[in-house]
N, C-alpha and C positions, 0 to 999 in steps of 0.2 A: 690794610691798616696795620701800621707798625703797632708794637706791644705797649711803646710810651703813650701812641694815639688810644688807644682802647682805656687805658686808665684815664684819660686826662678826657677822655670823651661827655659829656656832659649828665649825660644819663646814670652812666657808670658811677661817676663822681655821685652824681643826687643819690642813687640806691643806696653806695655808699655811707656818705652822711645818716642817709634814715635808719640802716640797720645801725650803726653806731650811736646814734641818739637812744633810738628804740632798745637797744642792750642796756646804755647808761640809763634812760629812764627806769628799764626794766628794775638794774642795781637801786636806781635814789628809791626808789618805792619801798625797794627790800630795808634797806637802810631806815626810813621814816617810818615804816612798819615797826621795826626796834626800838629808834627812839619813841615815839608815842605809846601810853600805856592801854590803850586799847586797840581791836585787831578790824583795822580798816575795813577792809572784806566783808567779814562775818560782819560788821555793822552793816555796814551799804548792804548785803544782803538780806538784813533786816528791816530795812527802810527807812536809818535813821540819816536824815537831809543833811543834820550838822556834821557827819561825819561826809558825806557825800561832797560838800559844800569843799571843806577845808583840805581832803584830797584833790578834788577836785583843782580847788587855787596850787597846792602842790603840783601836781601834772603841769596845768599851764605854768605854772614860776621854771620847773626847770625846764620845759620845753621850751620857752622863751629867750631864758637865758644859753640855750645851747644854739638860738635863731641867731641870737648875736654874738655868739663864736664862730660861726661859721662863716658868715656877713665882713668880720676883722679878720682872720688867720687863716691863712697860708695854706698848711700845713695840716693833714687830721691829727697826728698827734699835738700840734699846738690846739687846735679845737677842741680836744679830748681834755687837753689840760687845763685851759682857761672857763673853759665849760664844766667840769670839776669843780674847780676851783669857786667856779661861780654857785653850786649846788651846794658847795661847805657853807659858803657866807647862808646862802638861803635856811640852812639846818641851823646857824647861829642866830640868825632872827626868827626863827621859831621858838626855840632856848629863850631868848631873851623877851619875846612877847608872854612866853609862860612866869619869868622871872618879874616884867615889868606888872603884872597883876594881882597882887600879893592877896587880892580881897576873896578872890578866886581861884580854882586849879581848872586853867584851861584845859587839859587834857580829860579832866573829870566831866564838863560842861557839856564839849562837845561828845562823848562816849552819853552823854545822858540825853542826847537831840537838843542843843541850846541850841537855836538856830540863830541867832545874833550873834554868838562866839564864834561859831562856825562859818559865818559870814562876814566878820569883820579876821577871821585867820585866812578867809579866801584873798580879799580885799591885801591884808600884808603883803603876802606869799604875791603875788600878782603885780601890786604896786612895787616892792622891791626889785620883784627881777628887770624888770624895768629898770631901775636906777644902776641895780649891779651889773646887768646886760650893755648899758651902755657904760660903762666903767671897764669892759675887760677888751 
């Protein structure tokens, strides 16, 4: 098997993409860990659902949205970028779902187990990467 054969081999390529997803989810988590004012983890380790719920839609949003960069591009580092790139929008409608509920501090709700906050941030996070997934 030539050396181009081995990369382009199909397996290679899949392992590929998974550790590169798997690294970038690893980063978006670290990321959403910072932006949110409570500590994911240590919540879900305490058994609060609304925190669980609302990771949870995070994980699948950018895992999805990185199914549909790989699906369109070429290239891993086009997938790397467009899949990025699809993970900012997804941090900006988290931002703006905090912003658009003035009555409330989502970030307060769910850190308290609202499990309808926490459930309708799964529901965005989910529903979005969908729309931004097929957009890149």
């Amino acid at each position: 098997m030539s050396e181009t054969g081995f990369w382009t081999h199909p397996l290679v390529e899949t392992a590929g993409y998974f550790s590169v997803v798997v690294l970038c989810l690893i980063v978006s988590m670290v990321i959403f860990e910072i932006v949110t004012k409570y500590k994911n983890w240590e919540e879900i380790k305490k058994g609060n659902l609304a925190v669980a719920m609302a990771t949870g839609g995070k994980i699948f949003g950018v895992t999805n949205i990185f199914r549909f960069s790989i699906e369109e591009h070429n290239t891993l580092a086009q997938m790397i970028g467009w899949g990025l790139y699809g993970f900012t929008l997804l941090i900006f409608a988290y931002l703006l779902f905090e912003f658009l509920t003035p009555k409330f501090n989502v970030d307060q709700e769910i850190e308290n187990d609202n499990r309808s906050v926490g459930f309708i941030s799964l529901t965005i996070s989910v529903g979005l990467s969908y729309v931004v997934g097929a957009s890149i």
